[in-house]
N, C-alpha and C positions, 0 to 999 in steps of 0.2 A: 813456550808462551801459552799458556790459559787463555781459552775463550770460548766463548758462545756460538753454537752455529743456530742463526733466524730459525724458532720454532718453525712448524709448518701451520699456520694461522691461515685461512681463507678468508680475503677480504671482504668477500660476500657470507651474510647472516641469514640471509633466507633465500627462496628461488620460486618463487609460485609459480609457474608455466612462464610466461614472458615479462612479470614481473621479478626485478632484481633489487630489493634490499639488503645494502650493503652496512657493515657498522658503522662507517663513518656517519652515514644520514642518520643511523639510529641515535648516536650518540648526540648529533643536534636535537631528535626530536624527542628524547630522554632528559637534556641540559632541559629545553624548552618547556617542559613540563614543570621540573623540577622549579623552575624561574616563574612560573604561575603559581604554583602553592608559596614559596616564598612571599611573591607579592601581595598575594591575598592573606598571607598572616598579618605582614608588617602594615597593610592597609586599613587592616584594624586595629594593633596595637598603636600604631602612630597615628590614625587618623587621616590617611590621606586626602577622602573623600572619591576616592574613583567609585568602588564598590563592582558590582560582581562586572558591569556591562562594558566599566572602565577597566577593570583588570583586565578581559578578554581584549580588549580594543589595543591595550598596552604591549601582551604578550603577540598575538598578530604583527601589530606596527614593531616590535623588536627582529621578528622572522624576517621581516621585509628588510630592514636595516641590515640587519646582521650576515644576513645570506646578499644581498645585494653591495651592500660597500664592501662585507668580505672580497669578491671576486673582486669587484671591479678593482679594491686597491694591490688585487695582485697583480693585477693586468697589467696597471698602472706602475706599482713599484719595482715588481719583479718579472715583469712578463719580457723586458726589453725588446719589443718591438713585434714578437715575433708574434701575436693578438692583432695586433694593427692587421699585419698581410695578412691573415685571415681570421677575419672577426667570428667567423662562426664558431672558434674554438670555445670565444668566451662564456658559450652557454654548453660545451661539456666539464660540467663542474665534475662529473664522474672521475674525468681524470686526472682530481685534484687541484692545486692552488687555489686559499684562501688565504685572507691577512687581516690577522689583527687591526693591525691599526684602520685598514679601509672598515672593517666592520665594527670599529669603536664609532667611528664618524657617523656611519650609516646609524648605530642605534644612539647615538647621541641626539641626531634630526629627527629622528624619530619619538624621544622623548621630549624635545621640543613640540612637537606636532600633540602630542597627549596633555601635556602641560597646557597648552591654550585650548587645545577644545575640551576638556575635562576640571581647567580653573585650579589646578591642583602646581606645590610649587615644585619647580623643575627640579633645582636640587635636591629635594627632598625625593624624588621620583628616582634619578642616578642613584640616590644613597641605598636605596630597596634594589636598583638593580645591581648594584657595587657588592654585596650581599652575595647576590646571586650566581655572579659571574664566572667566580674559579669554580664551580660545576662545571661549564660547559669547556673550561679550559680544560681541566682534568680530563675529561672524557673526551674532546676533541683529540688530546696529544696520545691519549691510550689508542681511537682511532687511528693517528698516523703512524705509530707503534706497529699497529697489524698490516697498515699499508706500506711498511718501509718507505717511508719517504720522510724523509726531513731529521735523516741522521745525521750522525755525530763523528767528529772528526778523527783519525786514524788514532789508537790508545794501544800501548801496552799492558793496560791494567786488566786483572784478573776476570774484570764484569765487562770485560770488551764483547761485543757482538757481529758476527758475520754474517753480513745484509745480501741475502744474494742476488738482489735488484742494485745496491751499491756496487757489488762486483762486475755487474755485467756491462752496467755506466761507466766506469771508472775503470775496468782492470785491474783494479786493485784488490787483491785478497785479504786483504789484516783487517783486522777485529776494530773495531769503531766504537765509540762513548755512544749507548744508548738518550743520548740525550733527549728523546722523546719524553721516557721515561722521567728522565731530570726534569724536565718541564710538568709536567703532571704531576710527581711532587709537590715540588715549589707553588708554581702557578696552581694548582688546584689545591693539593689537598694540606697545606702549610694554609698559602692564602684563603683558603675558604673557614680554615679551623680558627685565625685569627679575624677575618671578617665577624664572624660567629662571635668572641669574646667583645670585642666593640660594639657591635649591636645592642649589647645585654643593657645600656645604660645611654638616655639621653644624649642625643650630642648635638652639634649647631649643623645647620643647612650643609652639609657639601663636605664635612669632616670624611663620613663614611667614605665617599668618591672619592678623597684626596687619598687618604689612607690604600683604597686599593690600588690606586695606578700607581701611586711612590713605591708601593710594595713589588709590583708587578713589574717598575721598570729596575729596579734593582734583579731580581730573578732572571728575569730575560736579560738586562744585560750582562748576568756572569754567564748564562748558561751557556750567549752565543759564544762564548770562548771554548767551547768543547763543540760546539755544533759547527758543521760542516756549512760554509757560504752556498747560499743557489751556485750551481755548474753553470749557468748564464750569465751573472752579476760577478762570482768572483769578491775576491776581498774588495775593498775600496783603501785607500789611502793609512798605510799604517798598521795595515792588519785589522782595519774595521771594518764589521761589517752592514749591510745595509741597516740588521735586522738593531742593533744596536744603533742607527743612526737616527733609523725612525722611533726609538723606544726612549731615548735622551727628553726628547718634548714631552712624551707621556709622564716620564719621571719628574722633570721640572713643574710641568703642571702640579702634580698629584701632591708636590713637595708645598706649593703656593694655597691649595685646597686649604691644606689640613693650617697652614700657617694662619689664612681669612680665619676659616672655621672657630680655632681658638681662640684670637684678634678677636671676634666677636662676641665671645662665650664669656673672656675678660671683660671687656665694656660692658656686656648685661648684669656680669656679677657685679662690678663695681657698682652700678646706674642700681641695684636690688636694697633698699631698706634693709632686708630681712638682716644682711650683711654690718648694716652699722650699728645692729639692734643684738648681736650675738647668734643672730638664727643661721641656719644653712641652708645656701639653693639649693632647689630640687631635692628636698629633704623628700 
């Protein structure tokens, strides 16, 4: 059987005397960038009205979100208890655990919070960050790639990979679905390339937003079927796993988005002159 043995990747990217930059952090603070010049394109072509002092104010209040309900909703989903008995772990993010979904909520609040003090409308705000987003996905799951963590479940296939932090956990030697990889893919560089095509043209409030999370909970939930469940949590019921339990509402959501969005786009065309006069919207 064909496989992969874990390049030797060092999780650490830099070492300056007692400081430690690792890729992981680089990869958010690379997404995080990358998520300010977006913003500040679409802020002009769309008219947001933030402008330079709002985009900064935006990109900040996202970091805060993001890095903050990240942890906390792993603590909370996947952490099973073992955070509570000692809290202080929850602030070494070093060694890992973040979650999607806590850090969707976190910069959802957080776009709330720009929206009223900036006067700017909310979903139009999610849509520029909806845009943005599979960047940091991408680069995030490349990061967990080199940290071996949040592999894929025992494979026979030829692209299987041998984790040697999976082995030392587990005892088990066979080759594993790089599902990191799968994830970054899909979630990044699929999702980012069709965020990209939709953007190019008009759409109603909150389309964009629906489009990415519909998109996103479809991805994550085939992928969790080759990824390996947290070794705390365990399947759940059926062969499900958490990561698919929590990603169902994102997808539902994303599916009801894009449904309003268009519901809307119809009412405007029909309610447009242009339309019973021969002309076309948004010509």
């Amino acid at each position: 059987m064909a496989a992969f043995m874990f390049p030797s990747l060092d999780p650490i990217a830099l070492q300056l005397g007692p400081l430690t930059v690792r890729w992981y952090g680089l990869a958010y603070m690379v997404a995080f960038l990358a998520g300010w010049w977006i913003l500040k394109v679409l802020d002009e072509r769309w008219g947001l009205g933030l402008g330079p002092d709002g985009q900064a104010a935006s990109v900040l209040a996202a970091v805060i979100g993001v890095v903050a309900g990240g942890r906390l909703g792993y603590v909370a989903f996947y952490g099973a208890g073992a955070y509570w008995r000692e809290p202080v772990r929850i602030l070494q993010m070093w060694d890992g655990g973040m979650s999607f979904h806590g850090g969707l909520v976190g910069i959802l609040l957080a776009g709330v919070w720009v929206s009223r003090r900036y006067g700017v409308s909310f979903l139009r705000l999610c849509d520029a960050g909806a845009v943005a987003a599979p960047i940091g996905l991408l680069l995030g799951r490349l990061a967990n790639f080199v940290n071996q963590e949040l592999w894929g479940r025992v494979t026979t296939a030829s692209w299987g990979v041998i984790f040697p932090k999976a082995v030392q956990l587990t005892g088990d030697i066979r080759p594993r679905h790089p599902s990191q990889l799968y994830e970054a893919g899909l979630e990044g560089l699929v999702l980012f390339a069709v965020m990209l095509l939709l953007a190019r043209r008009e759409r109603s409030a909150g389309e964009l937003t629906g489009w990415m999370l519909a998109l996103y909970g479809v991805f994550r939930i085939f992928v969790e079927f080759f990824r390996e469940p947290d070794i705390q949590i365990g399947f759940i019921a059926g062969g499900i796993t958490m990561g698919q339990v929590l990603t169902l509402p994102v997808l539902l959501a994303g599916i009801w988005l894009v449904w309003r969005a268009r519901r809307r786009a119809d009412v405007d065309a029909g309610s447009d002159p242009r339309r019973e006069s021969g002309g076309s919207a948004g010509s």
